[in-house]
N, C-alpha and C positions, 0 to 999 in steps of 0.2 A: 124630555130632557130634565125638565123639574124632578122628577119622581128618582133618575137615576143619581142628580146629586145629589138629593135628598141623603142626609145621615154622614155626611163629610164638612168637614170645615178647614179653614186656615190654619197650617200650625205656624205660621208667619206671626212676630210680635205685633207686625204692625198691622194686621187684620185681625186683632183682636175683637175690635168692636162689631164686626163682619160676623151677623148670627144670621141662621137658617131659620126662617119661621117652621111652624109646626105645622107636618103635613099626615092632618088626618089621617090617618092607614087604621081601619077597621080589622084587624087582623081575623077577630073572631066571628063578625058578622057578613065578611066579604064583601061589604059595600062601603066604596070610599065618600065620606061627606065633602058636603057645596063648601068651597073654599070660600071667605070673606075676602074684603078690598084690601086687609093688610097681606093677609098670603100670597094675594097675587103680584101686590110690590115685592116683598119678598123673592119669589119666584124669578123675578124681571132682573132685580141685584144679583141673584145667583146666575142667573144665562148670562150677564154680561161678564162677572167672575170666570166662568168659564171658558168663555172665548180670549177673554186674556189668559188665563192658565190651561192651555188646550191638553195638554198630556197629563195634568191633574197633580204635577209634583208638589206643589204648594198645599194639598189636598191632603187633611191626615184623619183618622178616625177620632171623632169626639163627641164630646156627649152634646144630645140640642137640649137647646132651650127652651122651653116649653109646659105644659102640662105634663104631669104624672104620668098618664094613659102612653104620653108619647114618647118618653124615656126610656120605656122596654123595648123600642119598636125596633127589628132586625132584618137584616136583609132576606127577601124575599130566593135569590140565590146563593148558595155558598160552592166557592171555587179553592180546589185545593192549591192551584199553583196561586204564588203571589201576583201581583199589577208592576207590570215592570213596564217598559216603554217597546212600542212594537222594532223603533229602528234606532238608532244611535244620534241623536242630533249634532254630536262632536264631532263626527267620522269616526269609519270603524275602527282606523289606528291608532284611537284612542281611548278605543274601549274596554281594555285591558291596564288605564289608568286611572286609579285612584287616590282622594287624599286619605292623609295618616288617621284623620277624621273620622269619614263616613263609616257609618254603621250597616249602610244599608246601601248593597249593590243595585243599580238601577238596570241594569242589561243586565239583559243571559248571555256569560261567559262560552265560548264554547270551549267544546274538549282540549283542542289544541291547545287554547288559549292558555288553560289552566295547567295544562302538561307541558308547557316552554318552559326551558330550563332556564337560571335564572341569567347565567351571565356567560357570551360564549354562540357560536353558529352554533346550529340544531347539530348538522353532519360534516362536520370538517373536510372531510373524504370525500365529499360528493360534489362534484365540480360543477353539476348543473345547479346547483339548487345557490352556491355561494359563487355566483358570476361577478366578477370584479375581484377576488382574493387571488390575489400569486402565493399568498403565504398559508398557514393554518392559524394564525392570529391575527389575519386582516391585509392589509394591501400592500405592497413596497412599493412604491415610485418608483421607474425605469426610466433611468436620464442618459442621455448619450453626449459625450463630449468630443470637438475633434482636439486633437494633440493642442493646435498653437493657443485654444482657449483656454484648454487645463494649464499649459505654461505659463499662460498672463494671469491668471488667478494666483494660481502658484507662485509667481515672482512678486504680483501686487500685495499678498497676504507677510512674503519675506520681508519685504522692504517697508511695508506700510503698517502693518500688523493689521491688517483685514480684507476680506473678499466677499462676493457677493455670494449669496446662498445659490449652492444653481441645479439645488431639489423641488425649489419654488417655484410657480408657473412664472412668467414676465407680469408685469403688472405698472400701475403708475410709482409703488414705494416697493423697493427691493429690499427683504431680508439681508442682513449683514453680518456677518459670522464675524469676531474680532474684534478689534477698538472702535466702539463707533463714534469718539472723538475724531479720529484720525480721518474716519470715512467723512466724517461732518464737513471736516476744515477739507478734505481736497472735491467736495462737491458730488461723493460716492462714485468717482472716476474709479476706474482701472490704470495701472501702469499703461496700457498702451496709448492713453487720452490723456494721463497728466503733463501739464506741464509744466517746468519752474517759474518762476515769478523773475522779475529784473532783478531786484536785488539776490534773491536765490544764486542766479548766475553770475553775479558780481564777487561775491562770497566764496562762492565756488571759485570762482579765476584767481582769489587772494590767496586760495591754499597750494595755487601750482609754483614749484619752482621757478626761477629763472631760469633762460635760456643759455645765459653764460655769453664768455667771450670768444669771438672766434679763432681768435688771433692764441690762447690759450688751448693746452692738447689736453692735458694730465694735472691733475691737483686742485686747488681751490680756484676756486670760480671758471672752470673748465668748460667749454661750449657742449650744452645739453641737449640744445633743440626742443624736439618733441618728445624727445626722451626724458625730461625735467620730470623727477618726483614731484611726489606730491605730500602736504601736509598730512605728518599721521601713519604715513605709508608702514614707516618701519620702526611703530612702537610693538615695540612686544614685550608683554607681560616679566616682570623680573622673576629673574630665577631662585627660589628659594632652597639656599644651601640642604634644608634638611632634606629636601627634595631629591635635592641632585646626590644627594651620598645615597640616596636610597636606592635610585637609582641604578648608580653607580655598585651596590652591593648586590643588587637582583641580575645584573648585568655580569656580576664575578660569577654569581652561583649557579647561571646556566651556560655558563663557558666550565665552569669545572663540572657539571652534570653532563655536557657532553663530551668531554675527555673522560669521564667514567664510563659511559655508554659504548665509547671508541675501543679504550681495553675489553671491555666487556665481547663487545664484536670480536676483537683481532684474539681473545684467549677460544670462543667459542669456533674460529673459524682453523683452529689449529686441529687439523686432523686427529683422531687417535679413536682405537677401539679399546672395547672390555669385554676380555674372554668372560663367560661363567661358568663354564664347566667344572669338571677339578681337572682332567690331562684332554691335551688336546689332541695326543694321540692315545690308542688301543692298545694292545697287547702285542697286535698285527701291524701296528707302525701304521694306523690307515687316521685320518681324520672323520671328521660328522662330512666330508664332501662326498665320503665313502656314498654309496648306494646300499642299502642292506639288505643283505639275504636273507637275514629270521623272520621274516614276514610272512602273513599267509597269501598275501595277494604279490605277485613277479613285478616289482617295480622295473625291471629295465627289459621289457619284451622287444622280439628282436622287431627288425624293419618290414613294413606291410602286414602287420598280424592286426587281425579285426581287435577290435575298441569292446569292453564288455557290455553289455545289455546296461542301459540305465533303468534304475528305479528312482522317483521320488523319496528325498529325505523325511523323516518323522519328526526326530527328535537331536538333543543335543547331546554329545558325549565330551565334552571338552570345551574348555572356556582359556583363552590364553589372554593374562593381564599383565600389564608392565607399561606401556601406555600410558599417559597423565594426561594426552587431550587426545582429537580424535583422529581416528585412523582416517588415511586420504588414499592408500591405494595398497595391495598386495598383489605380490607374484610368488606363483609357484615353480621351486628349479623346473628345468627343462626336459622332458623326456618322464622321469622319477615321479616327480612331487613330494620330495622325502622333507625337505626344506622349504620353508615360509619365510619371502622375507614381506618388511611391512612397513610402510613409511606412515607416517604420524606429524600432526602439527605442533609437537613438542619439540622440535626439530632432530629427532631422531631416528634411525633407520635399526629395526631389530631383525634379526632372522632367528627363525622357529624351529623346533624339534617336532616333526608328523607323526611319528608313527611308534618310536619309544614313548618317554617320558612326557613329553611336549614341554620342554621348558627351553627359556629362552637361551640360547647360545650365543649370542655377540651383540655388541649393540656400539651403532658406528656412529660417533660425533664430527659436528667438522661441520653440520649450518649452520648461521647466527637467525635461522628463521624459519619459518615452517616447509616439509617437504613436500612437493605436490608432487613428484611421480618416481619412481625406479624402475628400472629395466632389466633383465641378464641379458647376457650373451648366449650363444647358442649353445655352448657346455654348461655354461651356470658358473665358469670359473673368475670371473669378474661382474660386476655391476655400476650402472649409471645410476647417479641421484640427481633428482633437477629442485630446487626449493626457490623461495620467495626473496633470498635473499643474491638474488640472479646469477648465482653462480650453479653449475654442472660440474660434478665429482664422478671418478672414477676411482673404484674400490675394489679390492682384492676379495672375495667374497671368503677365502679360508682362511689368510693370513688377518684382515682386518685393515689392511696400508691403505692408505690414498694414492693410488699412481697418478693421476692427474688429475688439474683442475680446471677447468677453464668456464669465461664468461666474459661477453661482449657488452653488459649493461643492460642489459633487458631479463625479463623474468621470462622463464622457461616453463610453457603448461604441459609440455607431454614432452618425453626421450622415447627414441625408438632403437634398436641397433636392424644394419642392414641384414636381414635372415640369411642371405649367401654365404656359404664359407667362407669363398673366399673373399668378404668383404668385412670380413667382424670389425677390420678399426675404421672402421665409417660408422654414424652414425647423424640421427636426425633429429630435430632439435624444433616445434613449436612453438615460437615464443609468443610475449603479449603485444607485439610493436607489428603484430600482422605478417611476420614474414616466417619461412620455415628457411632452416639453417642447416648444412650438410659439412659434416667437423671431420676431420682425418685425426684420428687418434695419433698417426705415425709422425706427419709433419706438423700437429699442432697448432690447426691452423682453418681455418672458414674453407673449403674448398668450392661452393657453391650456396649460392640464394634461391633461393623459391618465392621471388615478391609478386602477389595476382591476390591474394586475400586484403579483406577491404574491413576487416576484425579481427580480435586477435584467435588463433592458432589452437583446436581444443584436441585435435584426434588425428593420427597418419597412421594409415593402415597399411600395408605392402598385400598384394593382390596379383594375380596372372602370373605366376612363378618368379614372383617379388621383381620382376620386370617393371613392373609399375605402381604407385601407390595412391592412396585418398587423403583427402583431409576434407575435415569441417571445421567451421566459425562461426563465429558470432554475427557473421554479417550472411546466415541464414542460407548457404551455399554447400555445395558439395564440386570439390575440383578433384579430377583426375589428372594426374603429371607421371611423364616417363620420367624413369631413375636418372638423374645424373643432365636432364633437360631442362631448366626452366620457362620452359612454354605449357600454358595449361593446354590440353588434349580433351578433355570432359569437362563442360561446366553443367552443373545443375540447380537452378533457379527458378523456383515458383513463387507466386505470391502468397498463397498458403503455405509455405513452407516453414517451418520456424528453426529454432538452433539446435543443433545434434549435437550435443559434447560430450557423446559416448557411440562408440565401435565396437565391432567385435566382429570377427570372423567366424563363418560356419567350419564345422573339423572338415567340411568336405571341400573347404576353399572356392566353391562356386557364388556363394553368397557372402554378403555381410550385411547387419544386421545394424542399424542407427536408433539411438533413443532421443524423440523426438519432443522436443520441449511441449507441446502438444498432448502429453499423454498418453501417445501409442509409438510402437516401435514400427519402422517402416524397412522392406529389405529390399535391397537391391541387386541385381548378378554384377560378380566380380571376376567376367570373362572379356573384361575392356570397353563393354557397349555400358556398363554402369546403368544399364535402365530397370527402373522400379518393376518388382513382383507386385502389382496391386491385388495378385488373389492371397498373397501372406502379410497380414496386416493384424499385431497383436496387441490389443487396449484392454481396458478396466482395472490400469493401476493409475497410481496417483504417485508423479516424482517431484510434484510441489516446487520444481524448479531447480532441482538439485542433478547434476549429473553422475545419475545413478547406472552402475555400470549392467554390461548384459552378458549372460553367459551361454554357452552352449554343452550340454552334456557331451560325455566323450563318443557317443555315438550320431550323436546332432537327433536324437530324438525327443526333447526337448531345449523349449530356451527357456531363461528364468531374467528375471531383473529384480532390482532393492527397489523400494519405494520410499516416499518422503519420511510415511510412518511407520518405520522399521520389520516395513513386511517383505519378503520373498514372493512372488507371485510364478507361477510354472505354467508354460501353453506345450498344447503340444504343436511341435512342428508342423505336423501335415494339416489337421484341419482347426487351427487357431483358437481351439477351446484352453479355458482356462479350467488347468487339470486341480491346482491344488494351490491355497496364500500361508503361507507357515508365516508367524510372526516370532522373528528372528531377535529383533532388538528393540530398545526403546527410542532409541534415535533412527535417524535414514541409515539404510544401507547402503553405502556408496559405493562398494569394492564386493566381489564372491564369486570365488573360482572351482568349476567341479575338479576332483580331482583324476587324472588323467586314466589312472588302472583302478580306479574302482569303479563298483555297480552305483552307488548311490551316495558318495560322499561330498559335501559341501562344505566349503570353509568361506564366511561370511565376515567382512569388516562394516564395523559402523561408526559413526560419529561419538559415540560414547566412551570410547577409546576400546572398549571389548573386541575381540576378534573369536569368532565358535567355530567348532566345528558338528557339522551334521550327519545324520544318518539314518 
């Protein structure tokens, strides 16, 4: 033990006087000399030194004191790693602290230790490792209140201006959130434990009215009862004149902003078209309702002659603008296709030129708001407008006139007219108050309800030789109803089922085809039994919520739909590939109809207010 202290001393001030005697080490002769009686006192000083400094910190290298010879004297081992302490005497949790001080670390750091970051969990994301964090920056408290305690908080914090903290565990002194005077003086009670003091209640009774006389009905000093005010009741703030004119002139300026808004409506809801042509008739006395013969394609082929072959469109040959917001639906005349007409949220109704020039030919005013649907008739020689502004127009589709107008108060999402000849002045009427409406053009008049929907009104399709028809809503249903019945006959309800605010009939009338807020379009047979084809099932577009409408080629060898992102997407019929996605617009495509005698023509409306045509 002598020999291994040997060559250390105190660097402690106060063990200065604390010397190592000199311990002969013969370096060169290999034999140690006979130690005298001081060395061995010596020696006895150091072992006791030691057992009180057992890990040796107080221990630093210094020079002994001694003879000459023993002043060179060196250790006998040399160790590359430093003398650090084998174990921590702090505990290990502390052994990664240091003061601003030390120069000289006394543990071996380990790798972790030295690679913790400084401020911050190691792995935020890692749920085992950070057990107790609900957060990524440490813990939220999760406190549960029942109602009547949140209300007495609530009420004691109004009335008293403080409440007890009730993120804090219970304990003997409760945190107090508010005046903690207030809480002082009522003893840190809640409303539902205070109580007033005597005089409190005395004070209080001197600001109730009298009860009055009984013998007294009306006027001063009238019997009050318990009805007696109270002191204070009915001060109210006085009214400061500049106030009240101010008032009073903000009160003029939107009473005359709404009589301007009122003309505004009543000049916008006055009927009237704008021809654009230069003659509205030809040389031949015919109008644009004419059909035209100089085309290379027979727009008016006779009855049952097969539909041409479709092809997929490429490209765009025509761009029709006039529009100033966005297009909400097109139709093409009946039979032909020669004519476009095209409702818009500018509140305007245009019809188009096909197959000439393509420029706009009439443009029909008379909403004070945007239009959401139009219809023809079965010749094309009139048309329904239905807009936001809840009224339903009837329009002379050559002349430009409004023949009639009618509306019940309610906003109308879809017109349909009845397909049967001999029914043209009926028609049907979706509105947003959930009921579908049956209107007699002749007598002017509601002739039937259809109330069974439980939202409002998006799509009515006529189906089984327009015997009978469909609708969808919002309320995630498909109902079938006889013509002229209101009893549902078909209901369809699934829990997976979502909202279909788009129809369309196949050219072959056995199916129809619904766009299913879900993403995929789902078809159904429209031979009365209304049950799902689940082997025609057409997905991988995206209508983002929009009801984007579906079309059918004139041969029903493809269908096609708009998507949110202004793309056209094409399947084919029989085995539900997706054949080709043209991107059409920069907005959704919400409207696009093939046209009826050709191989491959598409006319496309979008949100943009642009309407193209394809090919």
């Amino acid at each position: 033990m002598s020999t291994l202290l040997a060559g250390y001393e105190s660097s402690d001030d106060e063990r200065d006087g604390i010397t190592a005697g000199p311990s002969s080490l013969s370096v060169a002769g290999g034999n140690l000399a006979q130690p005298d009686v001081e060395d061995e006192e010596d020696e006895e000083k150091l072992e006791e030194e030691a057992r009180k400094d057992a890990f040796g910190l107080s221990m630093s290298n210094g020079q002994q004191k001694g003879s000459s010879s023993t002043n060179k004297a060196t250790k006998a081992a040399v160790e590359s790693a430093p003398d650090v302490l084998k174990e921590d005497p702090n505990g290990a949790s502390l052994a990664i602290i240091t003061r601003p001080t030390d120069k000289v670390v006394n543990v071996n750091l380990s790798y972790e230790d030295m690679m913790r970051p400084v401020a911050g969990p190691v792995d935020p994301f890692n749920q085992r490792k950070n057990k107790g964090m609900n957060t990524l920056s440490g813990h939220v408290e999760e406190q549960s209140m029942d109602n009547y305690s949140f209300a007495m908080a609530q009420r004691t914090f109004d009335v008293h201006g403080y409440a007890l903290n009730p993120s804090t565990q219970s304990g003997t002194a409760q945190p107090i959130v508010g005046s903690l005077n207030n809480a002082h003086q009522n003893g840190y009670q809640s409303i539902e434990t205070i109580r007033p003091s005597r005089s409190e209640r005395k004070e209080t009774k001197r600001k109730r009215g009298g009860k009055g006389d009984l013998g007294v009905v009306d006027g001063e000093g009238a019997y009050m009862g318990p009805w007696a005010e109270w002191q204070g009741d009915k001060d109210v703030d006085p009214v400061v004149e500049e106030e009240a004119e101010e008032w009073r002139e903000e009160k003029r300026r939107r009473e005359e902003a709404q009589q301007v808004a009122k003309e505004k409506m009543k000049v916008a809801r006055d009927e009237k078209s704008i021809f654009h042509g230069k003659e509205l008739h030809d040389y031949a006395g015919r109008t644009y309702m004419h059909i035209p013969t100089d085309t290379d394609v027979k727009l008016n082929p006779s009855e049952g002659s097969a539909p041409p072959n479709a092809y997929l469109p490429e490209r765009c040959i025509h761009t029709w603008t006039g529009h100033n917001k966005g297009v909400s639906a097109i139709r093409l005349f009946p039979k032909s296709g020669h004519l476009l007409l095209s409702a818009s949220m500018d509140t305007k109704v245009k019809l188009w030129d096909v197959y000439h020039e393509g420029n706009c030919l009439r443009t029909f005013l008379g909403h004070s708001q945007a239009v959401k649907d139009v219809a023809f008739n079965n010749s094309g020689s009139q048309f329904l407008s239905a807009s936001y502004d809840r009224h339903i127009k009837l329009w002379d589709t050559e002349t430009g006139k409004c023949i009639q107008a009618f509306t019940n108060g309610k906003v109308p999402n879809v017109v349909k007219f009845n397909p049967d000849y001999d029914k043209q002045n009926v028609f049907l009427a979706g509105m947003q108050d959930k009921k579908i409406i049956q209107y007699d053009l002749r007598q002017r008049e509601i002739v039937q309800t259809y109330d069974q929907h439980l939202g409002p009104v998006n799509t009515i399709t006529f189906v089984d030789e327009n015997r009978r028809f469909v609708t969808t809503s919002d309320d995630k249903t498909i109902r079938g109803w006889d013509y002229d019945i209101p009893v549902v006959i078909k209901y369809i309800a699934e829990p997976y089922m979502h909202s279909m605010p788009a129809v369309t009939l196949h050219p072959t009338n056995k199916y129809f085809a619904c766009q299913s807020m879900d993403n995929q379009i789902l078809v159904y047979s429209a031979d009365g039994s209304f049950r799902q084809n689940k082997k025609k099932r057409f997905a991988g577009h995206t209508v983002a919520g929009y009801a984007c409408a579906i079309g059918f080629s004139p041969d029903g060898k493809y269908i096609s739909s708009g998507t949110g992102n202004g793309d056209v997407v094409f399947w084919d019929w029989k085995n539900g590939k997706i054949q080709k996605r043209l991107k059409a617009h920069k907005e959704v495509v919400i409207d696009h109809c093939w046209l009826p005698n050709e191989h491959s023509k598409l006319v496309t409306a979008s949100w943009d207010g642009l309407i193209k045509l394809w090919t």
